[in-house]
Structure formats: C-alpha cells, structure tokens
BAMAR-712382 format. One record per residue (C-alpha): x, y, z. Coordinates in Angstrom, 3 decimals. Layout:
<recs>
{px->X; py->Y; pz->Z}
...
</recs>
This chain:
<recs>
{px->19.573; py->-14.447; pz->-16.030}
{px->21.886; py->-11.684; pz->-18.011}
{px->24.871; py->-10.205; pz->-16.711}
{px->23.322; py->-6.870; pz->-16.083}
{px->20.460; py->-8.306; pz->-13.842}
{px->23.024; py->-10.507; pz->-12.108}
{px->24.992; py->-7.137; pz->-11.940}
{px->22.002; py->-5.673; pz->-9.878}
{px->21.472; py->-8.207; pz->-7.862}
{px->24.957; py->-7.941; pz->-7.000}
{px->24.134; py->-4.573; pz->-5.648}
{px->26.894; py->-3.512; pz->-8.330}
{px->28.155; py->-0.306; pz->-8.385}
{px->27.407; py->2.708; pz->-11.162}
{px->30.257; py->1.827; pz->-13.352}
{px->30.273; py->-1.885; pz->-13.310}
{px->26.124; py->-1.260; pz->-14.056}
{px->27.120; py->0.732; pz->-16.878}
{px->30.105; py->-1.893; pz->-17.993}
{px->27.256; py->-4.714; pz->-18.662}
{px->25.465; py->-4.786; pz->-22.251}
{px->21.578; py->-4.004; pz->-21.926}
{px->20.614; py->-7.143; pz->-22.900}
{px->18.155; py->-8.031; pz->-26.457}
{px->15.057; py->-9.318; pz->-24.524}
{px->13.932; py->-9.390; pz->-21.472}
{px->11.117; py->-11.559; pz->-19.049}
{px->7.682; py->-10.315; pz->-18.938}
{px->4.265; py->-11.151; pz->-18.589}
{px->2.150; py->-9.821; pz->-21.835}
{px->-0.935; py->-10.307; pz->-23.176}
{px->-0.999; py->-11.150; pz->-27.133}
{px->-3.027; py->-9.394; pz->-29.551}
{px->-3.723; py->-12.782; pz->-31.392}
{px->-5.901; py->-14.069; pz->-27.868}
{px->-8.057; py->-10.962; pz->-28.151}
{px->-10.986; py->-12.883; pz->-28.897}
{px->-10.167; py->-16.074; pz->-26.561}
{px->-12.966; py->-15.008; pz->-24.024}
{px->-16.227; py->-14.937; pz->-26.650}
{px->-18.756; py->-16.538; pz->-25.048}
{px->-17.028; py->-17.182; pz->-22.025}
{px->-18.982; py->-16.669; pz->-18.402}
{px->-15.623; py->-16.392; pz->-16.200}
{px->-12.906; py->-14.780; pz->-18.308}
{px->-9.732; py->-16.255; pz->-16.130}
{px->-7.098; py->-14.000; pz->-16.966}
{px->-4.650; py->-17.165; pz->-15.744}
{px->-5.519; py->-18.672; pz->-19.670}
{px->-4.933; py->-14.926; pz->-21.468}
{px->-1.553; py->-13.908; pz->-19.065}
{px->1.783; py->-14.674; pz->-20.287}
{px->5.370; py->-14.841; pz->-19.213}
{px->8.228; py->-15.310; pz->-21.711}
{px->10.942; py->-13.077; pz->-23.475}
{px->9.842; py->-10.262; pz->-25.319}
{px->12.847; py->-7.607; pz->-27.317}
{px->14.059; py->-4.734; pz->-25.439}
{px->12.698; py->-2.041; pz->-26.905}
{px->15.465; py->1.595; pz->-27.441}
{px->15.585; py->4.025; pz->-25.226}
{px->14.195; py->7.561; pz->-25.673}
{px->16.004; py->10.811; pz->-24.419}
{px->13.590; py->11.291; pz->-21.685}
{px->13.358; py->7.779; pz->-20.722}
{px->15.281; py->5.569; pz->-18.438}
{px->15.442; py->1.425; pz->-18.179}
{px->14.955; py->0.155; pz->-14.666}
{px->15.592; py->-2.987; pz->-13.457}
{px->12.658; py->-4.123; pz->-11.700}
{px->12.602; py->-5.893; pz->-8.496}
{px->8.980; py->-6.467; pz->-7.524}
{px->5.724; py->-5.048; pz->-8.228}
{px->2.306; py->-5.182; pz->-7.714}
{px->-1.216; py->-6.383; pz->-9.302}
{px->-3.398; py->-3.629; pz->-9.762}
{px->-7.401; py->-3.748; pz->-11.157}
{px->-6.343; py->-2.285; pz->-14.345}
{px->-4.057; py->-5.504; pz->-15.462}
{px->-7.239; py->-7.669; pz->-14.587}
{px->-9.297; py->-5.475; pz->-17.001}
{px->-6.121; py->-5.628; pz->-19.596}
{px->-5.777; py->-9.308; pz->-19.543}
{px->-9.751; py->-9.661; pz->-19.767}
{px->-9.480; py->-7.641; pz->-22.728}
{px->-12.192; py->-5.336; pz->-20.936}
{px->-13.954; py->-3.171; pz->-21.606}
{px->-11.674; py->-2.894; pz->-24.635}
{px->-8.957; py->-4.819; pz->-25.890}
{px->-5.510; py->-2.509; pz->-24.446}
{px->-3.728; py->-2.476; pz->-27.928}
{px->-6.257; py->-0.025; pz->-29.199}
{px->-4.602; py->1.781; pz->-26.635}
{px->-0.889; py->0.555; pz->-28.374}
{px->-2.105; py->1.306; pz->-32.122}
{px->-3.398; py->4.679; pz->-31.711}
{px->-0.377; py->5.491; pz->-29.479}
{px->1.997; py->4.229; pz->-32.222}
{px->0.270; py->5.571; pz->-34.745}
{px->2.061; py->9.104; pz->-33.569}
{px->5.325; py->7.688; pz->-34.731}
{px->8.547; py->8.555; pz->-33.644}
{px->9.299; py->6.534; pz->-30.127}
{px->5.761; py->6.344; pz->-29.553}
{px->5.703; py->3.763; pz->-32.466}
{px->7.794; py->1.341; pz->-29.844}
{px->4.806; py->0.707; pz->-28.445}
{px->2.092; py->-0.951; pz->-30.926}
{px->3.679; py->-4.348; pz->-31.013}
{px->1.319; py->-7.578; pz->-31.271}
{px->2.125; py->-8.241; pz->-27.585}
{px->1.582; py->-5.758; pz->-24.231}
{px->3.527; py->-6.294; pz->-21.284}
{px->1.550; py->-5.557; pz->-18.753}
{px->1.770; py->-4.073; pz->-14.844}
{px->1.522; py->-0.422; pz->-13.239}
{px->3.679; py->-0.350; pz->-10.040}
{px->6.801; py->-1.136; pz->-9.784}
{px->10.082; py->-0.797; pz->-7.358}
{px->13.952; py->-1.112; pz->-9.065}
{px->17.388; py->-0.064; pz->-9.909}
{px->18.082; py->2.439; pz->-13.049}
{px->20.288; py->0.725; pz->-15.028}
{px->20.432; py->3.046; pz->-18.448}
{px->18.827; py->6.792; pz->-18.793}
{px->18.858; py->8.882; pz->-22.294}
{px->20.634; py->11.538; pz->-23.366}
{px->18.110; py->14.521; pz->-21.590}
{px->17.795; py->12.978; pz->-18.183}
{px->19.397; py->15.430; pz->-15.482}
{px->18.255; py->14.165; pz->-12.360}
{px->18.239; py->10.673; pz->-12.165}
{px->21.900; py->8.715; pz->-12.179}
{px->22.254; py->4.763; pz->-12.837}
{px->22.204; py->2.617; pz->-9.934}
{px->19.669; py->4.949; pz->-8.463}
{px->16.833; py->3.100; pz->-6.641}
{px->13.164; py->4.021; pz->-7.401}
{px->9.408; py->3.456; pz->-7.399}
{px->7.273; py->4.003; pz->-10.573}
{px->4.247; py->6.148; pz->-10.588}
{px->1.560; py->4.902; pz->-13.293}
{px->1.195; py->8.517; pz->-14.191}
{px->2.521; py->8.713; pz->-18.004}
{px->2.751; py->12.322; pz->-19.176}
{px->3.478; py->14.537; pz->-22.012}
{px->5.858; py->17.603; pz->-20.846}
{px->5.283; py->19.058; pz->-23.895}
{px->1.600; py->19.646; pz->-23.158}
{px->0.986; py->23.074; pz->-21.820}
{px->-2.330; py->21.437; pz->-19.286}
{px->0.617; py->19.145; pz->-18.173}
{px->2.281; py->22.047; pz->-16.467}
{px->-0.742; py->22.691; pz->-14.809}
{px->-2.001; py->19.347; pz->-13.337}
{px->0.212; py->16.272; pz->-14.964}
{px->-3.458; py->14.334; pz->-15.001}
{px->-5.000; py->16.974; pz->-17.177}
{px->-2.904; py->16.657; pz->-20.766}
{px->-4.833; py->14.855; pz->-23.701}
{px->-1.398; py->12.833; pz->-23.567}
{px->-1.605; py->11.386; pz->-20.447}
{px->-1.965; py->7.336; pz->-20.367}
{px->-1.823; py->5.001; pz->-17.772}
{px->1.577; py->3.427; pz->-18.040}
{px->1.388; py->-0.470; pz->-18.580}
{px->-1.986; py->-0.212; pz->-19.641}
{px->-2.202; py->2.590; pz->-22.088}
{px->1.086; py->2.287; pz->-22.946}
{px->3.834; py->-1.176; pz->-23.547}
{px->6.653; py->-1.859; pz->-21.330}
{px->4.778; py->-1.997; pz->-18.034}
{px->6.291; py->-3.167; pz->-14.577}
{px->5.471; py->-6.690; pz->-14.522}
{px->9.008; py->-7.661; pz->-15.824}
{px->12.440; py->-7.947; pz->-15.267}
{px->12.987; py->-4.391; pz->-17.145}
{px->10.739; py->-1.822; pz->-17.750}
{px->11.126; py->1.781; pz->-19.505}
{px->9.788; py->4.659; pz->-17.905}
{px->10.212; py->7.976; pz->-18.542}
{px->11.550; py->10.120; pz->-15.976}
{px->8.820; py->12.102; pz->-14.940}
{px->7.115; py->8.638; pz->-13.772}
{px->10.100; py->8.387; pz->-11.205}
{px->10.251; py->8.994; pz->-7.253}
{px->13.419; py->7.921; pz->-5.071}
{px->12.597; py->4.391; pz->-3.234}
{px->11.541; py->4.752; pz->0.592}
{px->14.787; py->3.320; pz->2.316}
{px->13.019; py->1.315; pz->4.587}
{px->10.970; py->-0.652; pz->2.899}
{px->11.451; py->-3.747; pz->0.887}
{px->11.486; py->-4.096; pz->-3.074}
{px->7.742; py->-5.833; pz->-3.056}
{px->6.752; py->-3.553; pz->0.099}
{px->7.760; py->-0.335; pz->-1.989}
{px->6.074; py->-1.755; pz->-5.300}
{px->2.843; py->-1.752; pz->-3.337}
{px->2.611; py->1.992; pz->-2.700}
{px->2.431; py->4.512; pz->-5.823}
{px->-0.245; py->3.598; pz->-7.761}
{px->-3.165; py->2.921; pz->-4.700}
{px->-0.988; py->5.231; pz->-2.681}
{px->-0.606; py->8.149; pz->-4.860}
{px->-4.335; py->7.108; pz->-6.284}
{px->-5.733; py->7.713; pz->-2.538}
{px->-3.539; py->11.007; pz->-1.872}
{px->-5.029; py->12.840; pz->-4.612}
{px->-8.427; py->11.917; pz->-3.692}
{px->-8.076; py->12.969; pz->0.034}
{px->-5.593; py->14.935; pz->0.487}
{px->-4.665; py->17.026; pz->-2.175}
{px->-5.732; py->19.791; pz->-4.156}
{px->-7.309; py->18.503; pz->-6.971}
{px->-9.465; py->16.108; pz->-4.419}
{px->-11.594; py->16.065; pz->-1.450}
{px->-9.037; py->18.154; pz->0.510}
{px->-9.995; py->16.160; pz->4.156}
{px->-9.306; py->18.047; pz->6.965}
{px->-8.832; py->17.390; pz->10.850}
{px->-12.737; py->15.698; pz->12.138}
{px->-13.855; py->15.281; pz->8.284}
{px->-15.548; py->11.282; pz->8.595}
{px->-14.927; py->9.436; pz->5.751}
{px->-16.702; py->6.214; pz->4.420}
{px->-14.761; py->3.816; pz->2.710}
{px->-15.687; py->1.382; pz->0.325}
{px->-13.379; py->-1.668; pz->0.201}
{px->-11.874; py->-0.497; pz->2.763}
{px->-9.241; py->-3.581; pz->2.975}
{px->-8.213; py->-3.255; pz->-0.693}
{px->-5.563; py->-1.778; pz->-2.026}
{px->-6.977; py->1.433; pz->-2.561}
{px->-9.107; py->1.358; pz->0.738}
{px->-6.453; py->0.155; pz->3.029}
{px->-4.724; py->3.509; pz->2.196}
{px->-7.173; py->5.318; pz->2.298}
{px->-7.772; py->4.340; pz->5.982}
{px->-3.993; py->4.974; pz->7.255}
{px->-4.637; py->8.766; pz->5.155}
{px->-7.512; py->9.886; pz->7.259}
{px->-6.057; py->8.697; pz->10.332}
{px->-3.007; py->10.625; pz->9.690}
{px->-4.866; py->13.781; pz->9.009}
{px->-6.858; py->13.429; pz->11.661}
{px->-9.902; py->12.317; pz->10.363}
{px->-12.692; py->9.594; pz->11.186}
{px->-12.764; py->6.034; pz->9.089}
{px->-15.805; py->4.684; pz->8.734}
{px->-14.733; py->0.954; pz->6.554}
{px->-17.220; py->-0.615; pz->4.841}
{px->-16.310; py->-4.649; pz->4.260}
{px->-17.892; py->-7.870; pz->2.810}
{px->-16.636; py->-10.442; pz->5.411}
{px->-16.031; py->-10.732; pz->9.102}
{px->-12.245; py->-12.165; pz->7.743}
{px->-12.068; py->-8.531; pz->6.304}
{px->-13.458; py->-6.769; pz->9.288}
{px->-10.789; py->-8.513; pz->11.566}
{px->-8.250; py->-6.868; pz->9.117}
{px->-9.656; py->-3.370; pz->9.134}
{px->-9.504; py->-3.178; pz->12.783}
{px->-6.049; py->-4.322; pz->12.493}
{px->-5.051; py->-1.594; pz->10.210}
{px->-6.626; py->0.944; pz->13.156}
{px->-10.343; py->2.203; pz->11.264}
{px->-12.340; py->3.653; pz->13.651}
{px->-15.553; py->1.974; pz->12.717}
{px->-16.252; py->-1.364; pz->10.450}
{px->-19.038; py->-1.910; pz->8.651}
{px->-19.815; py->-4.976; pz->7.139}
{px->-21.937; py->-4.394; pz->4.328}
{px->-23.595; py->-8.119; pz->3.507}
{px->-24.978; py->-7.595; pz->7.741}
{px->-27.006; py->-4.098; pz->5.635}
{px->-27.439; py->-5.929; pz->2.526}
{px->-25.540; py->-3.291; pz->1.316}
{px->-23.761; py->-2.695; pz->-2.904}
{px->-24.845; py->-6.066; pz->-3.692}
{px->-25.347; py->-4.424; pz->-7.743}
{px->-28.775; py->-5.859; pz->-8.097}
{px->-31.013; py->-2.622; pz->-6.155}
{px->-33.159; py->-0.893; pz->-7.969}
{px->-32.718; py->3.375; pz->-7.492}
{px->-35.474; py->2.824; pz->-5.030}
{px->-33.757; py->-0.292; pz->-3.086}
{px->-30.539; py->2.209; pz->-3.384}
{px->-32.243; py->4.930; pz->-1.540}
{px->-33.268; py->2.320; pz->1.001}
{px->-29.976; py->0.632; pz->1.456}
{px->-28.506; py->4.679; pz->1.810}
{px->-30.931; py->4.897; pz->4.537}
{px->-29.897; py->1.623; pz->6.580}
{px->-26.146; py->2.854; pz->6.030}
{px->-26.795; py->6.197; pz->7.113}
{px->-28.654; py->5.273; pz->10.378}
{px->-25.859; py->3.275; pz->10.794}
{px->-23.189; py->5.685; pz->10.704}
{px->-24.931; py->8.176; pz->13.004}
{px->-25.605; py->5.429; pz->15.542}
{px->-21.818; py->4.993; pz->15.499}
{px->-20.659; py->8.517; pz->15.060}
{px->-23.568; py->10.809; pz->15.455}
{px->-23.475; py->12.174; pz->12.162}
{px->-23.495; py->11.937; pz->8.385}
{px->-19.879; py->11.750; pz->6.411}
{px->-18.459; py->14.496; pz->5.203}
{px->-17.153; py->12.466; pz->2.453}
{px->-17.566; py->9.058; pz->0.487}
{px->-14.610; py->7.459; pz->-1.142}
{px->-15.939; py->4.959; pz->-3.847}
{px->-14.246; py->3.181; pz->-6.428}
{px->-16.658; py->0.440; pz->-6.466}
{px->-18.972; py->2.005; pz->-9.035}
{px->-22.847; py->0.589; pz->-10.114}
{px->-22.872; py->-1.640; pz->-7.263}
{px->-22.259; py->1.627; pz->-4.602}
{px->-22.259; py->4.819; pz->-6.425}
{px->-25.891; py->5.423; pz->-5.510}
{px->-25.652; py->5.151; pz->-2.128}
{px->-22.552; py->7.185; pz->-2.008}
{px->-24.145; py->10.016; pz->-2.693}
{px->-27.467; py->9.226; pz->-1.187}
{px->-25.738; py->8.880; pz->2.564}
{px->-22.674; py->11.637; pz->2.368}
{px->-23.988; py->14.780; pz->3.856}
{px->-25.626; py->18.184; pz->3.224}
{px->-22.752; py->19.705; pz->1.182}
{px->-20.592; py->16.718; pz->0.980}
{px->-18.295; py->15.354; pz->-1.172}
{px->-17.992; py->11.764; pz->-3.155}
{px->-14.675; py->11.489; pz->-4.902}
{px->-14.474; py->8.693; pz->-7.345}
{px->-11.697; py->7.306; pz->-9.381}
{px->-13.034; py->3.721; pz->-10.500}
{px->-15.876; py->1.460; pz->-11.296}
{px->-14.503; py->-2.424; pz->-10.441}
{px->-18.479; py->-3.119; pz->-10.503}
{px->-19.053; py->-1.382; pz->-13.802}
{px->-19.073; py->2.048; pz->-14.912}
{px->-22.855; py->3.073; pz->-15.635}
{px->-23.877; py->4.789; pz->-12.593}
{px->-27.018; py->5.507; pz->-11.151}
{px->-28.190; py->7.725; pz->-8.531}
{px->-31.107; py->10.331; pz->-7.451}
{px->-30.140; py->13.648; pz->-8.688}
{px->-32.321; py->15.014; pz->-6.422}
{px->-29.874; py->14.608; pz->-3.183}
{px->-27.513; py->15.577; pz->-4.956}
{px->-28.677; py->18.926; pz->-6.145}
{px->-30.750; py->20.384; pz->-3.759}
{px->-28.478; py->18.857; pz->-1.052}
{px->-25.388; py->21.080; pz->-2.646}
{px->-23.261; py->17.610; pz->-2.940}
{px->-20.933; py->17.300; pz->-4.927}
{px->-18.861; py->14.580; pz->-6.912}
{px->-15.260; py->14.281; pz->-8.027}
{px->-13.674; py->12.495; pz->-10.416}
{px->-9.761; py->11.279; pz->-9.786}
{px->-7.160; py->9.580; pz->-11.493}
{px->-3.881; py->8.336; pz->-10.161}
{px->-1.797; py->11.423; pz->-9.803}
{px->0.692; py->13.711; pz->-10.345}
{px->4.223; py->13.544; pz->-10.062}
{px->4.497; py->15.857; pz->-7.040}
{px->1.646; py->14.265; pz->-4.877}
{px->3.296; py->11.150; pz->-5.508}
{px->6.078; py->13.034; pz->-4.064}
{px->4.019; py->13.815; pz->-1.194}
{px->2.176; py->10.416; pz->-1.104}
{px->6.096; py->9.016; pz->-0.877}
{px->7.159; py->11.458; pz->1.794}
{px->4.827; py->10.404; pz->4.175}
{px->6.195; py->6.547; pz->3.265}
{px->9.072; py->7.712; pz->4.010}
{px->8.347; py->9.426; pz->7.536}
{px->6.754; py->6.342; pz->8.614}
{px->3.135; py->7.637; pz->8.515}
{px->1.745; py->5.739; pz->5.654}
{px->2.591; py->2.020; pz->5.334}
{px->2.712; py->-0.729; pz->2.812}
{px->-0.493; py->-2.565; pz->2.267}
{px->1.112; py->-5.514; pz->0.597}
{px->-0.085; py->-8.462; pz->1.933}
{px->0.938; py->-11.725; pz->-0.603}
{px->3.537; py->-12.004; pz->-2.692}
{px->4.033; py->-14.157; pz->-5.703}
{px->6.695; py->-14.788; pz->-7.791}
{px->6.690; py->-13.686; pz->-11.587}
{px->5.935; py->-17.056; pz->-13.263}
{px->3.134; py->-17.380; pz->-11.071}
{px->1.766; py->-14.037; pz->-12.330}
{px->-1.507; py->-15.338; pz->-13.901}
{px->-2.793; py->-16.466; pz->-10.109}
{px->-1.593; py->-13.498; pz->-8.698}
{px->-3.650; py->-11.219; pz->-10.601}
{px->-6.814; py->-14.270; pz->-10.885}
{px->-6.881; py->-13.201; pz->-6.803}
{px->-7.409; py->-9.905; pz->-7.670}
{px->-10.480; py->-10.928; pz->-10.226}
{px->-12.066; py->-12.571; pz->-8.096}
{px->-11.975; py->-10.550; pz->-5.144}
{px->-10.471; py->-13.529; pz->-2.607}
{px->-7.415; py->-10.423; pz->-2.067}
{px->-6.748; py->-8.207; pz->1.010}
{px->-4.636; py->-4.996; pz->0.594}
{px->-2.266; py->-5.390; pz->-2.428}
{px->-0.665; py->-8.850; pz->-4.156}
{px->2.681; py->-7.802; pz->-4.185}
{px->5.162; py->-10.120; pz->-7.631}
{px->8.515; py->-10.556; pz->-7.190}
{px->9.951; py->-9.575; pz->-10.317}
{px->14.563; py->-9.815; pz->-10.573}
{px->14.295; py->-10.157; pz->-6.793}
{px->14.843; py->-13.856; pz->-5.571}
{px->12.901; py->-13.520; pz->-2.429}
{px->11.389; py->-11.174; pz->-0.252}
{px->12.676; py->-8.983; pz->2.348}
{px->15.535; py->-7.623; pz->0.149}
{px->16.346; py->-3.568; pz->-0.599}
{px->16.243; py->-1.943; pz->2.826}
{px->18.969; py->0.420; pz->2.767}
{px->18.200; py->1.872; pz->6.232}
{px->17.528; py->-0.901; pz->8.498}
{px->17.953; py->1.405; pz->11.586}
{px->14.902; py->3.361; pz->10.510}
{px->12.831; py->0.378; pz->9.613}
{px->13.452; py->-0.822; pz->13.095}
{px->12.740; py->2.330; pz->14.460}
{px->8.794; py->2.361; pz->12.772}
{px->8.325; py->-0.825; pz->13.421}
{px->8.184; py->-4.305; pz->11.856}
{px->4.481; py->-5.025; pz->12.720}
{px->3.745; py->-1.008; pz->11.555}
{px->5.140; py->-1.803; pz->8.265}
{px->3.196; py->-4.825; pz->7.659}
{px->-0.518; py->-4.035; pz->8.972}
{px->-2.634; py->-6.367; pz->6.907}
{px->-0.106; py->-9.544; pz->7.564}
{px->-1.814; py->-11.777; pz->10.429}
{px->0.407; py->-11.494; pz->13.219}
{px->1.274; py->-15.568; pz->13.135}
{px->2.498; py->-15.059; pz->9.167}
{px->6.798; py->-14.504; pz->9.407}
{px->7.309; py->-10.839; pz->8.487}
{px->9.905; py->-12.025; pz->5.642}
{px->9.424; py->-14.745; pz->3.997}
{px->12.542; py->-16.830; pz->2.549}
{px->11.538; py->-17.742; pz->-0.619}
{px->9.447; py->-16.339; pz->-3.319}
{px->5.890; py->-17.795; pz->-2.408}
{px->2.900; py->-17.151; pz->-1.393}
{px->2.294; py->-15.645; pz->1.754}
{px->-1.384; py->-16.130; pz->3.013}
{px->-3.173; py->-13.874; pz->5.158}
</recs>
C-alpha cells in the first residue's frame, strides 16, 4: 500500500495528507478493451472471467476535480452490464468522450475502471474547487455533469453532457482512488460505516428522484405504491421512502427467503410474484393483461384499491403489467430495464385511463442532498447487506448477475474491514444498530472483523 493510503488509514490529518506524494498507479478493477469480444457465442457471460483487479496510472487532476481515497463501495446493475460488454461495449462510451480532448481525453484508455458508488477521504482537489477541503469525508453520486451546460442549471440530469460516472466515464469507484469532480460530491453521513455509506447514493438518490422529488412521481401521504424487486437495491429504498412519507408499500418478490426480508425491512404488504405467476418475461400482451388482472385483484383484496403508483425498473419482464394494474390517472415511473429494454404494453389503459409514465435517471446533486439528509436524520437506512473485499470483486458483482443478491453487495475498497468511519458513534447508537442494518438476518454479527463475506 502507498504512503498516502496508509496516511488515510491513519486517519491523518490535512497537512500530513497533503505532505504524501499522490502516488503513479493505483488498484482497480477494469475491464480491458482487448476482452471485448471474449463473450461471442457465449450462453452465460460471467463477468468473474471479463473483471479485473490490478494497477492501472493515476490519471491528472482537472480544476474542477478532486482525488478521493476510496474506502468501500458498492456493485450496482450498470457494472454487470459494463463487464458483460452489454448492450454495448462501455469504451464507446470512453472514445467518444475523449474524442472532446482536453481532460476529457484522460478517459479513452484501452482499460475502464469500473464502479458507481463510492464512500472516502479527499486527498487532492484542483485549482477551482471552493467548497470541498482535503481530508474531507464523502459519498459519490453517479451523477456526472457538465456546469457549463445551460439545461444543467436547470435539472443536472437534463445536459447532453451528462454520463453516468464509472460507466460512461473512466476512473469509477471500484478502486483504491477515484477522481470525481466536485459536483458528484455530498458530505459522508457520520453514522454510518465506509461500506454502509457506499451503499446509499446511487439506489438512494436513484429512488428519491423517482418518489419523492420533483422531477418524479411526487408520492404523497396515503399514495400505495407497488414495488418491483422490492428487496433490491433499488426496491429496498424505495420501501423505507414511502414509509417515511407516509405512504403504503405494496413489495412484489420472487422467493419466500425474500418475502421474510421485506417484512423485515417494515412493507406493508408482500407479494410474491412466482405464487401469481407473475413478470416471468415469457407472456404474451394478452397473458400480460391477465397476469395485471391477478395482481390487481390482489392488491385490492389487501388494500381495497388500485396503486396510485408503480415503481419498475424491471423492464420487458413487468413493464406491461405496470401500467396495466396502476390506477385511473396513475403514475409508473421507470428508470431501468434489468430484463431488457423493449417494452410492451396496451396503449389502450394507458390512454383512455389518463396514466401516465415517467422516465428517471439517478439524480441531481441537490436531491442527493436531500436523499443524504434523510440518511443522515436516521429516516432512510443502508440496504447493504454483503460485503466483499476488492480482489474478490468479480463474485461480488457475478451475485448481482445472477440475481442470488438481497439489498446492495457492499466492496471494501482501502478499508481493511468493516465497521470502520463512524465519526458519531453517539448518534449511531441513538438510531439504532438493528435500524441501520435492516436486511442483515438478525443471527449475522452487525460488524464483521474481517473483510468477507457476510451472508444473509
């Protein structure tokens, strides 16, 4: 390890941070253009033969850029689809980036490190950074924006410029560094672990938008909400939202393992779908209608009425029901398609029912803000529920592929083990151990002490 990460881990202060060279390459997992084609022909594309971890250089530092350190972070869908090189190979995304020149040429290199959450310590910012100091301690939002853009100033997801950082861009979080610029960074909820805070700000900030905020469904106190994959990542916040604002849950799961979790995490009702032969992917649009029919009679038996909105990031396999079953005027916000992306469904509910649909993606830099606040108040909480260390990256993320995961697969990046980076213990014990940790069984230790594997 180099002096600056051992500086870090050190809990060094901002000078002796500053006193360490950066140093000339770094450990990260990447994907490498020359593999692209490793998959042809291939049935089951494990992204354990495609994933790498190894040095890569450190790349310079823009003015609006800092370097963080990074601790832990997390596996999200969109490293599966990088490191299946699916539905496009991600350095298209790196060429035609670098192809802009200037700093933007740092990133079309022959490999692409990879990862889009992640929780450190700033260790270096450039020369126009005002509000962020080293030593600071931060989560990453994926959210990757052009200030320059005049859109930008009107909805950060809206600018032509905007990319998905560690997927549409190089230097992602799955690393021991990682450069960011600033506008990607929010201060690190004190009570939470590294790996518990790396968990948050993408599915976190993903599901606020698509609730909560403006640019979403805007849920309000009563609204019922069905959930697809409701014990995901994405899902399992999207629960813990509409119970805070004082909505109704309605999970829908694919095992009685999963159900046990959902009532766990407090959802008001849990549906397993496989008991409704339910988003198998296979319906026709007339099996779809039929399947929205079982699921709605459902839902009324259980509530007494149709939701008000559908949050799906599912795709083929549920989009048709989704807006089959929401109700007269209802909403379906979407913001992924893990099934596939070519949608069908009967226009005919959705027009002359006055539904409507929504498309969302990640979000901006002040509902993250938001998103983090209530992490921070002890409303929203962590839905980390494994942990694997980097060099066992590959597994971590072949979980994720195929679907074996609950919540989010948290990957301990500089940190040595987990439980480390609570800076306000008093307030952690004040929420609640079991509160932060909803989707670990209760017999699993809370803090593990080593780096490996904890099962649910």
């Amino acid at each position: 390890m180099d002096a600056l990460a051992e500086a870090v881990l050190a809990g060094a202060s901002r000078d002796e941070l500053l006193s360490k060279e950066v140093p000339a390459e770094y450990l990260a997992t990447y994907l490498h253009e020359d593999d692209v084609q490793m998959f042809g022909g291939t049935a089951d594309k494990d992204v354990r033969r495609s994933l790498r971890v190894g040095r890569v250089p450190m790349p310079e530092l823009a003015p609006d850029e800092a370097l963080v350190a990074v601790m832990a972070s997390s596996i999200n869908y969109n490293t599966v689809w990088s490191a299946m090189f699916e539905p496009l190979p991600t350095f298209g995304f790196l060429h035609r980036f670098g192809r802009q020149g200037g700093f933007a040429a740092r990133h079309d290199r022959p490999h692409h490190v990879v990862g889009s959450d992640g929780a450190g310590v700033i260790v270096r910012v450039g020369s126009g950074v005002r509000h962020w100091k080293v030593g600071d301690h931060v989560v990453i939002s994926p959210a990757y924006v052009d200030d320059q853009e005049a859109a930008t100033h009107a909805d950060g997801m809206l600018g032509a410029e905007q990319r998905a950082w560690g997927f549409e861009t190089n230097f992602g979080g799955l690393a021991h560094y990682t450069v960011v610029r600033v506008s990607q960074l929010v201060a690190k909820p004190t009570h939470l672990s590294w790996e518990e805070a790396a968990s948050v700000t993408l599915c976190g900030g993903t599901a606020y938008r698509m609730l909560v905020g403006d640019h979403g469904a805007r849920i309000k106190q009563g609204d019922i909400v069905l959930i697809w994959g409701a014990t995901g990542g994405l899902g399992a916040y999207a629960v813990q939202l509409v119970k805070a604002g004082g909505g109704i849950p309605i999970g829908v799961v694919s095992s009685a393992e999963k159900e046990r979790v959902l009532r766990r995490l407090g959802c008001d009702v849990v549906i397993n779908r496989d008991e409704l032969g339910l988003g198998n992917g296979t319906e026709s649009p007339d099996e779809m209608i039929d399947a929205g029919r079982r699921l709605g009679r459902r839902i009324r038996a259980e509530v007494g009425e149709d939701p008000h909105v559908v949050f799906d990031y599912v795709g083929s396999a549920t989009f048709g029901i989704s807006v089959f079953v929401v109700r007269k005027g209802g909403v379906v916000v979407t913001c992924g398609s893990s099934t596939g992306f070519q949608h069908q469904y009967d226009n005919r509910y959705l027009w002359m029912n006055l539904k409507r649909i929504i498309g969302s993606h990640v979000a901006n830099l002040q509902e993250q803000v938001e998103c983090n606040r209530l992490v921070q108040l002890g409303r929203l909480a962590p839905a980390l529920s494994t942990v694997y260390p980097l060099d066992e990256v590959g597994e971590a993320t072949r979980l994720v592929q195929t679907n074996r995961h609950i919540g989010k697969v948290g990957v301990l990046c500089l940190a040595p083990r987990t439980g480390l980076g609570v800076t306000d213990p008093a307030l952690r014990a004040q929420i609640g151990e079991e509160r932060l940790t909803p989707l670990l069984e209760p017999s699993v230790p809370r803090q593990s002490p080593r780096p490996t594997p904890i099962a649910v």
